[in-house]
C-alpha positions, 0 to 999 in steps of 0.5 A: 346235465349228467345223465348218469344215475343218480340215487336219491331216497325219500323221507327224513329218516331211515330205521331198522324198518326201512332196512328190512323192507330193502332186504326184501326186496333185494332177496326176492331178486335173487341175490344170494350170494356176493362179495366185496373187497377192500380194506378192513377194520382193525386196518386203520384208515378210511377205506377200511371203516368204508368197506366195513360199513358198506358190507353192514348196510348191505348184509342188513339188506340182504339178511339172507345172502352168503358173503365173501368179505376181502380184506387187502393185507398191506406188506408187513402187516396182519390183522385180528380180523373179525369173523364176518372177514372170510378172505385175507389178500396179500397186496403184492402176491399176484398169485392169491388174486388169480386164486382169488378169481377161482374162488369166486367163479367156483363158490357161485358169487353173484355179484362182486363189490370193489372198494378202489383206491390207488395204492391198496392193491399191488403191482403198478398203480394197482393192477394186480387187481385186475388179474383177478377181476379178468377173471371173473364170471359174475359182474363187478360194481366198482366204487371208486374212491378216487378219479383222478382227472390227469393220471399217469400212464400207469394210473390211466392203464390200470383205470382203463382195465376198471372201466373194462370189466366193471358193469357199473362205475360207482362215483361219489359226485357228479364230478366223478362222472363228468371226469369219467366221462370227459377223460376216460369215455365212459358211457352215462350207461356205466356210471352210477352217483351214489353218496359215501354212506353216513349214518342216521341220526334224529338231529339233536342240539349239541349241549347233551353231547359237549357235556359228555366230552367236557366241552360244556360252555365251549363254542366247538370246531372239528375235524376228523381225519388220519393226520397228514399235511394235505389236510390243511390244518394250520389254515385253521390254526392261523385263523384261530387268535381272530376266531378267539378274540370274537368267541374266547370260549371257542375250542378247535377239536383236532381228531385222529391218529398220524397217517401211518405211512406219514408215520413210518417214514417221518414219525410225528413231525407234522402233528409236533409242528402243528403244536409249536405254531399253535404255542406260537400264536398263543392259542394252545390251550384251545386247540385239542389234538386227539391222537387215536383212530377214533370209532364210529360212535365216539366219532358221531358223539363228537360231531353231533357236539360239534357247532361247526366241521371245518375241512381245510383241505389244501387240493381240490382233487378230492371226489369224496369225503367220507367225513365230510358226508358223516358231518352233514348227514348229522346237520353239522354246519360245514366251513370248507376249502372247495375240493370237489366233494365240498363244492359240490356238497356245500353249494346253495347255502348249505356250508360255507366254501373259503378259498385254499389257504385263506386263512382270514376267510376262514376266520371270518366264516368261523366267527360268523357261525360261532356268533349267531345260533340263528344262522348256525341252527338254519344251516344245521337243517339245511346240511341234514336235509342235504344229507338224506340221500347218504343215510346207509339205508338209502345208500344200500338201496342204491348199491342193490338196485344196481348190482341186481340189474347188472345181474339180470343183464348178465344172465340175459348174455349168457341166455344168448350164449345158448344161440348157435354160433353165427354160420361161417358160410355167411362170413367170408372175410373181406380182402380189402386188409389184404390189398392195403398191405400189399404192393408190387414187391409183396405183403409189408410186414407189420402196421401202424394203426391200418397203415402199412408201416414201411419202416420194416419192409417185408418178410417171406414168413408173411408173404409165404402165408399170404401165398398159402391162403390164396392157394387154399381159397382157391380150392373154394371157387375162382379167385377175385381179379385183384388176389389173383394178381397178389398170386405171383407177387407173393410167389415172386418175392418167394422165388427170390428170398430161395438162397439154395439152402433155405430162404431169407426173410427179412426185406427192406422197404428199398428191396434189399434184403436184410438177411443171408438166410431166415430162421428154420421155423421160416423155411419150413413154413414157406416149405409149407406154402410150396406143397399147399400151392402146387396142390392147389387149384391156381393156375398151372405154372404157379404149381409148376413152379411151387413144385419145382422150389418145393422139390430142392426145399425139401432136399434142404429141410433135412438141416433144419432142427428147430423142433417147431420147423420138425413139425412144420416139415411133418404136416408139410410133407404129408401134404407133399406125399403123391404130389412133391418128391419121391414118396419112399424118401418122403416116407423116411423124412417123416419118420425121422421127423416124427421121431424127433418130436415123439423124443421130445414128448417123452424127455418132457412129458409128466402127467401133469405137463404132457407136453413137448418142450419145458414150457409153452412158448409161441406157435404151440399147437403146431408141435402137438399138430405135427405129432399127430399127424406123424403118429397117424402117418406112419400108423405109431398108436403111440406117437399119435395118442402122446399128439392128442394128448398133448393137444388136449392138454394145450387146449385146456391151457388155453381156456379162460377159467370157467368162462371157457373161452378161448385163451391163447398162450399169451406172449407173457407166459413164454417159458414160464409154466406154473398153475397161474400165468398172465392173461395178455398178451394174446396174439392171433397165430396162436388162434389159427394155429390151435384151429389147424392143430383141432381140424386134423385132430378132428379129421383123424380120430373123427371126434366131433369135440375137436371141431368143437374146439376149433370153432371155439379158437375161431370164435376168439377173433370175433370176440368169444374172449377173456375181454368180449372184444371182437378184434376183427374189422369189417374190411377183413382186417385183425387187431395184432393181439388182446393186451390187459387194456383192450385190443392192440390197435395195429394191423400187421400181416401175421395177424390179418392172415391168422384171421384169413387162414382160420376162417378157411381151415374151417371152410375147407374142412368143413365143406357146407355149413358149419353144425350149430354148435353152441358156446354152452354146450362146448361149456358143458363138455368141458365142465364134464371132461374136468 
């Protein structure tokens, strides 16, 4: 048995009484203000009569609560919304879903409520929506109106991210939540079963009603629906010369209008072909077509005259059926094909369930119904007792009880937030990532899953990383035998990528190098790692020999002019001064080198852009980092204020709206700049990279808001992000970045050593343990500093 939740209420009927008792209590928890999104009426189709009756039932229930109420726009369309329609959402701009975002996270929206069904919301299967929901800080009770148990890949990503940022996934039956569960690993903890709301009725005979609509005398089938072929209309159709030779007076009440994309693209060829086989089977006269979107009162007059609702559907991957809960909630007596909802429902006697397309199964069930009132009045109580647990009232019971419990948990995490941040002392990463990726020629460049994946051999930006963290490690205490070891491999593959101009990069798994000289951001960073290790505490002829290669590097760094390898030379040659090189000709590199990144800052810089290039792209920090260490090098107030304010102007780039964790520019975004960008893809150099660029702005200007800022990006790879996903591993191993569906499940040497380097940026810089900073209080100062 399911162990999901499961919603029930008790007595036959629900009155305003009921309502207000809900109301009550819902408000005494302490939702006040909320929000739901979906479609809306005048909108027609059945999502929007949906979203419209659940915000009634809920606003009923929480009588006190501030509402946003969403409607989705579809393309070409608009709508004389009602006033209680207080937001309109344009299907396929994915800006006004982010603005969305920002509009709910600032308004104090506690709790938003989804409507979902593939093909409302924009972007493949939908996922625009899920740029809006990554960014929101109160909790998201999904109703899904569709659980697809074989998706597409495009359908499975876009219900994946559904299933991420929903604290609650409402299905309609228990198959909803056993393909959840089955398909998509959903934990029973985030399911919930709550009915398609119906209306409450006392049940009464059906003669009052069929006299108001000219049905007095008549024997009355129906079905309800927008038009569509998927309705299986001509099964009954079929059916109706033998339903009629046992019950002459019978009439079959076909209402709704066409569907309107069936409508846009072929017009009314499927209602006109209903027609023609209805006059060939000599039944027209007893079959009414009633082309209009009805509304909810003539719709419930209708049922409540019907003697039998038949739902003739042709597949059986429908979860739910909101007419079908309108017809047993007001004890209708159901003939169905058995789609998931109707199986489910109708079971134990509760509706009759003929086969798909069995027409003469039909008939007979009909005729049955139609010829014995003793067997129709019993299956009449059966289905209004089944209904109970769809009335409104109980369904908004429901709804509430969750979303306020999520509430609750959540308030419960952001309390943990104010705990200080775990101590970096205890949490020295382990090396066994390290080993696994390394052999005796050195550090493979990327992974398959935690494999080494040799099909790309090596690369000297790894290995010259790799080198760097040794020799920074070293400083905190002798090194293990096994890294040890890795020293010279690392430095010997190092020695031979020298080309006596620069370095190549690229190193295939056979030993032969795929390259005649690598990129100039690859020679300033193995430049880097030369300076960091004949400064460091490793054995005497691995600084000797650092020294060496480092003293002709920098000869060739002058030819290097990308403005990320400028930069990198910066922090490289400050750290060389009084080690590597003469220190007048040292002093003029970065002089010259400092100019040219202050040169940018002013040709690209505007005040709401103070910035070094057009747009941000990889390894940002590291041009604001070198600015800044050349404007306090050289003692340039003005090319070290333009670095931290450029810094300072990454670091809020790299923020999760009001969350305010950590959001590294994401490889989505390269040269693009506006006010609203994607989330994914995150990589971890951009972490480390920021941790770096924050220690040496916090060492220079002795602010401790810079180190806050580090620990912030330090706290992304251990889940303090847009998503709460550690993306480090126990074995000292990292995730190659944070994508739209969870974490990217490759380990590649660049993202196991952003892990490594950062962590001990902050060992290092730190010294002892790190202060207790919390995530609120670094929540609070940037709330005030905006």
């Amino acid at each position: 048995m399911l162990e999901a939740t499961t919603f029930t209420a008790q007595g036959e009927d629900f009155t305003a009484a009921d309502i207000a008792g809900i109301g009550a209590t819902a408000v005494e928890a302490g939702l006040h203000h909320t929000a739901i999104i979906g479609n809306f009426p005048p909108r027609q189709c059945g999502l929007a009569t949906f979203t419209r009756d659940m915000y009634t039932c809920l606003k009923s229930a929480l009588p006190d609560a501030e509402w946003n109420v969403i409607a989705m726009n579809d393309p070409g369309n608009s709508y004389d919304y009602p006033p209680e329609v207080t937001d309109q959402l344009p299907q396929n701009d994915v800006a006004a879903y982010i603005r969305m975002a920002d509009t709910l996270n600032s308004n104090g929206t506690q709790v938003l409520f989804v409507q979902h069904e593939f093909g409302i919301y924009g972007g493949p299967s939908g996922a625009y929506l899920l740029d809006m929901l990554d960014r929101l800080t109160m909790p998201v009770v999904t109703t899904l109106h569709t659980v697809l148990e074989k998706p597409n890949d495009e359908q499975r990503r876009v219900m994946e991210g559904l299933i991420r940022v929903s604290a609650t996934l409402v299905t309609m039956a228990r198959k909803g939540a056993e393909i959840l569960k089955r398909v998509y690993n959903v934990p029973d903890s985030k399911i919930a079963i709550v009915p398609h709301g119906a209306p409450s009725r006392p049940l009464r005979a059906t003669d009052a009603f069929k006299a108001k609509l000219d049905l007095a005398g008549k024997k009355t089938l129906t079905t309800f629906g927008l038009l569509s072929p998927n309705k299986g209309i001509e099964t009954v159709i079929a059916a109706m010369p033998e339903i009629l030779s046992a019950n002459p007076d019978a009439v079959y009440l076909v209402i709704g209008a066409t569907h309107p994309h069936l409508l846009r693209n072929e017009g009314e060829k499927y209602r006109d072909s209903l027609k023609a086989m209805a006059r060939e089977l000599g039944v027209e006269d007893s079959i009414r077509f009633i082309n209009s979107f009805v509304n909810d009162d003539d719709l419930i007059e209708i049922l409540q005259a019907s003697d039998v609702y038949v739902t003739p559907y042709l597949t059986e991957t429908q979860i739910t059926s909101g007419t079908l809960a309108y017809a047993l909630a007001l004890g209708r007596p159901v003939v169905s094909t058995p789609y998931w909802h109707a199986a489910e429902a109708l079971a134990g006697g509760v509706g009759i369930l003929c086969d798909f397309h069995d027409t003469p199964a039909f008939a007979r069930a009909i005729s049955g119904l139609l010829a014995s009132d003793e067997r129709r009045e019993a299956m009449t109580r059966r289905a209004y007792m089944y209904g109970r647990s769809s009335r409104w009232s109980a369904v908004a019971e429901a709804y509430i009880t969750r979303a306020e419990d999520n509430v609750r948990r959540q308030s419960a995490v952001e309390a943990e937030k104010t705990m200080p941040l775990r101590s970096f002392t205890t949490l020295r990463p382990a090396v066994d990532a390290i080993l696994r990726m390394s052999d005796d020629a050195g550090l493979y460049q990327h992974g398959k899953y935690r494999l080494p994946d040799r099909a790309h051999g090596y690369c000297t930006d790894d290995n010259c990383r790799a080198l760097q963290l040794l020799a920074r490690q070293s400083g905190l205490g002798r090194l293990p035998q096994d890294l040890q070891k890795l020293t010279y491999v690392y430095a010997g593959f190092i020695n031979h990528a020298w080309t006596g101009d620069g370095f190549r990069n690229f190193m295939s798994f056979e030993r032969k190098w795929l390259d005649d000289g690598g990129s100039d951001d690859c020679c300033a960073r193995t430049l880097e790692a030369l300076i960091e290790t004949a400064r460091s505490d490793l054995p005497a002829d691995i600084r000797t020999w650092a020294a060496d290669l480092a003293q002709r590097a920098i000869v060739a760094s002058a030819h290097w002019t990308s403005l990320r390898s400028v930069a990198i030379v910066v922090k490289a040659l400050t750290r060389a001064f009084g080690v590597v090189g003469n220190p007048q000709d040292i002093q003029a590199a970065i002089r010259h080198h400092g100019r040219i990144l202050h040169d940018h800052y002013k040709r690209y810089a505007r005040p709401d852009h103070p910035w070094l290039e057009p747009a941000l792209a990889y390894d940002n920090a590291r041009l604001a980092e070198g600015l800044i260490l050349a404007g306090s090098f050289l003692s340039d107030a003005d090319m070290l204020k333009d670095g931290l304010n450029a810094l300072q102007w990454l670091m809020k780039q790299q923020t999760v709206p009001v969350k305010g964790c950590f959001l590294p520019v994401p490889t989505s975004r390269f040269k693009e700049d506006g006010q609203v960008h994607p989330l994914y893809d995150q990589q971890p150099i951009e972490a480390v990279a920021s941790i770096e660029a924050c220690l040496t702005a916090a060492r220079i200007t002795h602010e401790p808001d810079w180190q806050d800022e580090a620990l912030r990006a330090f706290a992304w790879f251990e889940g303090d992000n847009s998503q709460g996903i550690p993306l480090v591993t126990p074995d000292g191993g990292c995730f190659d970045g944070l994508t739209p569906h969870g974490c990217n499940q490759n380990q590649g040497a660049e993202s196991i050593l952003a892990w490594h380097l950062g962590w001990t940026a902050l060992k290092l810089d730190l010294k002892a343990e790190i202060p207790a900073v919390t995530h609120a209080a670094v929540q609070d100062k940037r709330r005030a500093d905006a």
